[in-house]
C-alpha positions in Angstrom: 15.6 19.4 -1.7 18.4 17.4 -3.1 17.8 13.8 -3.2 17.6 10.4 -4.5 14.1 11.0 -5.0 14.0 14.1 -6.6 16.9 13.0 -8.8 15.3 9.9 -10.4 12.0 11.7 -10.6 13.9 14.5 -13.0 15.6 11.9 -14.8 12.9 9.5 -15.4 10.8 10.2 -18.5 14.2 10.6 -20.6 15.4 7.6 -19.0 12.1 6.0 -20.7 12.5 7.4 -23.8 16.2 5.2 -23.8 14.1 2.3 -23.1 11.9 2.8 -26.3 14.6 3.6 -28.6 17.0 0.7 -27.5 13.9 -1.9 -27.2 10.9 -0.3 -28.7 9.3 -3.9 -28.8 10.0 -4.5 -24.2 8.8 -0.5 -24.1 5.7 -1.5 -26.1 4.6 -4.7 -24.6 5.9 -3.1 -20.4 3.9 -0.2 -21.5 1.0 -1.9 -22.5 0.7 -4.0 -19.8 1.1 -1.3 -17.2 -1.7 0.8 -18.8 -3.8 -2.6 -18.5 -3.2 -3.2 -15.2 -3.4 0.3 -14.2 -6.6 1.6 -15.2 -9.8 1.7 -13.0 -11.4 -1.2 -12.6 -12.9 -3.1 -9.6 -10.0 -1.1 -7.9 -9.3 2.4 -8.1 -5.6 4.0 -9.2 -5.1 4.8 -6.2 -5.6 1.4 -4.5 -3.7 0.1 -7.4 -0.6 2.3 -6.9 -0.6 1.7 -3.3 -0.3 -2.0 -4.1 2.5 -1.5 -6.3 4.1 0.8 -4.2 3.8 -1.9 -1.4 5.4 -4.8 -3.6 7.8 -2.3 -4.9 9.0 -1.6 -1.1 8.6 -5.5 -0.4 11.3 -5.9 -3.4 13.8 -3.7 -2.1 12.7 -1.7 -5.9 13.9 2.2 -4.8 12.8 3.2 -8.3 9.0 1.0 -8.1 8.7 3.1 -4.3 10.1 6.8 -5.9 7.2 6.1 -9.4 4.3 4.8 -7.4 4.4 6.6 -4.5 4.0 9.2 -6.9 1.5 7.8 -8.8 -0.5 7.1 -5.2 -0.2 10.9 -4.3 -1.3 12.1 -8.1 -4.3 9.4 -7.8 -5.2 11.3 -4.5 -3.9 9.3 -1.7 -2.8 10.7 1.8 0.9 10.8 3.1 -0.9 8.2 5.8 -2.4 6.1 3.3 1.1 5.3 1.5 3.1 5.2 5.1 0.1 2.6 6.2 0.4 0.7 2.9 4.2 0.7 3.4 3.6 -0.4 6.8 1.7 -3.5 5.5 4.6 -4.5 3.1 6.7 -4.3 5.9 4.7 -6.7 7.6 4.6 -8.9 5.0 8.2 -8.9 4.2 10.1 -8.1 6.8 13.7 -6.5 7.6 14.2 -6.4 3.8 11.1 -3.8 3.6 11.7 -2.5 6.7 15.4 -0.9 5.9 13.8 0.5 2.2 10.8 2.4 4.2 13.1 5.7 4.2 13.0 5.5 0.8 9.1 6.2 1.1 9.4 8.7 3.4 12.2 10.6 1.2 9.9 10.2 -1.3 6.8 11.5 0.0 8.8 14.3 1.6 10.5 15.2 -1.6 6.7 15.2 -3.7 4.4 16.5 -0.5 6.8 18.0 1.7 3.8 19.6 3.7 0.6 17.6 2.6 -0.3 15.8 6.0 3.7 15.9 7.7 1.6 15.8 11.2 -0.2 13.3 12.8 
């Protein structure tokens, strides 16, 4: 498949490393913070990267809905736990998430392009 998704995904961890070099001080202190927030707590990782995924959708972020919707399927989520979570941010924001909810699906198509496609 050739796609937005799959493009970022490739592109991502070098794009990081640009980050650290040109702002090692922001790539610390992001980085730091993400692994705090992150980590299993009262919620799981999975919970957790369904949120973000959600807010990321909410936002109109492409890139926040291509890394956690990843991050929700490595943590062990469902293809109908993300859509339902997706669904939610959609609820909560509107025609702003609505229009970006492809983006999930390309995304989830693009990492699990079998793992649960049927209802």
């Amino acid at each position: 498949m050739s796609g937005s998704a799959e493009d970022f995904l490739a592109r991502w961890k070098g794009s990081i490393q640009k980050i650290r070099t040109a702002a090692p001080e922001i790539g610390r202190a992001f980085g730091g913070l993400h692994v705090a927030a992150m980590k299993p707590g009262s919620l799981a990782v999975r919970e957790k990267e369904l949120i973000a995924m959600a807010v990321g959708l909410a936002q109109g972020c492409t890139e926040c809905i291509y890394l956690h919707t990843e991050g929700a399927l490595k943590a062990g989520a469902t293809r109908e736990q993300v859509v339902e979570a997706a669904g939610v941010a959609v609820l909560m924001a509107g025609g702003p998430a609505f229009v970006h909810l492809p983006v999930v699906l390309e995304t989830l198509d693009h990492l699990k392009p079998e793992q649960d496609a049927q209802p």
